[in-house]
N, C-alpha and C positions, 0 to 999 in steps of 0.2 A: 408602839407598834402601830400599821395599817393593815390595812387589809388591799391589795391590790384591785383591777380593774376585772379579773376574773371571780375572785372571791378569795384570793388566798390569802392567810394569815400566817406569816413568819415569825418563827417564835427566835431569841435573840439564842446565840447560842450556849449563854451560862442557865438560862432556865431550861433550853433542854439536855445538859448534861447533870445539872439538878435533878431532874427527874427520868433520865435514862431513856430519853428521847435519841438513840445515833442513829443517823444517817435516814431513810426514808424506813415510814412506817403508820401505823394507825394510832386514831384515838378517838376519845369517845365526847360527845358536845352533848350536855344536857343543859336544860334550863332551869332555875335555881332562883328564888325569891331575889338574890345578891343581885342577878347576871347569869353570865355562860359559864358553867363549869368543864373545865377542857380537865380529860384526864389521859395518860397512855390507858391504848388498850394494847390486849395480847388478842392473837388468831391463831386457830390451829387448823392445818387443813383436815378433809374430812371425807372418809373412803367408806362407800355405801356397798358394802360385798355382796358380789354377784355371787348364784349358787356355786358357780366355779371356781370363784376363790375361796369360800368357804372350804370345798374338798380338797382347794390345794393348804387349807390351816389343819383339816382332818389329818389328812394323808402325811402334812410331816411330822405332826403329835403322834401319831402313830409308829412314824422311823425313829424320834427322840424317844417314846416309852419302850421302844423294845430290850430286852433284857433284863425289864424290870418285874418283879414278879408281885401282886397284889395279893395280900394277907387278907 
């Protein structure tokens, strides 16, 4: 492997079907007594609720519990 003129390093592509590397995506590069340890990462995006989305999770938990009667 190289690493090109930008910084990028191409992984061949039996090692990334090895390890479930398809198509474009992320990973994580730590530094390791060995070397660089290159692993996949996962991302999950990430929704910070506003007070009005919140009312709008109240508002339909409140449509799905109806007809339900609590003991």
């Amino acid at each position: 492997m190289s690493i090109n003129e930008r910084g990028s390093l191409i992984l061949p592509k039996d090692l990334r079907a090895k390890y479930g590397l398809e198509g474009a995506g992320q990973v994580v590069i730590e530094e390791s007594p060995e070397g660089l340890l290159i692993r996949p990462s996962a991302t999950f995006p990430l929704e910070i609720y506003s007070d009005q989305r919140i009312e709008e999770f109240n508002q339909s938990n409140e449509k799905e519990l109806e007809g339900f009667e609590l003991k």
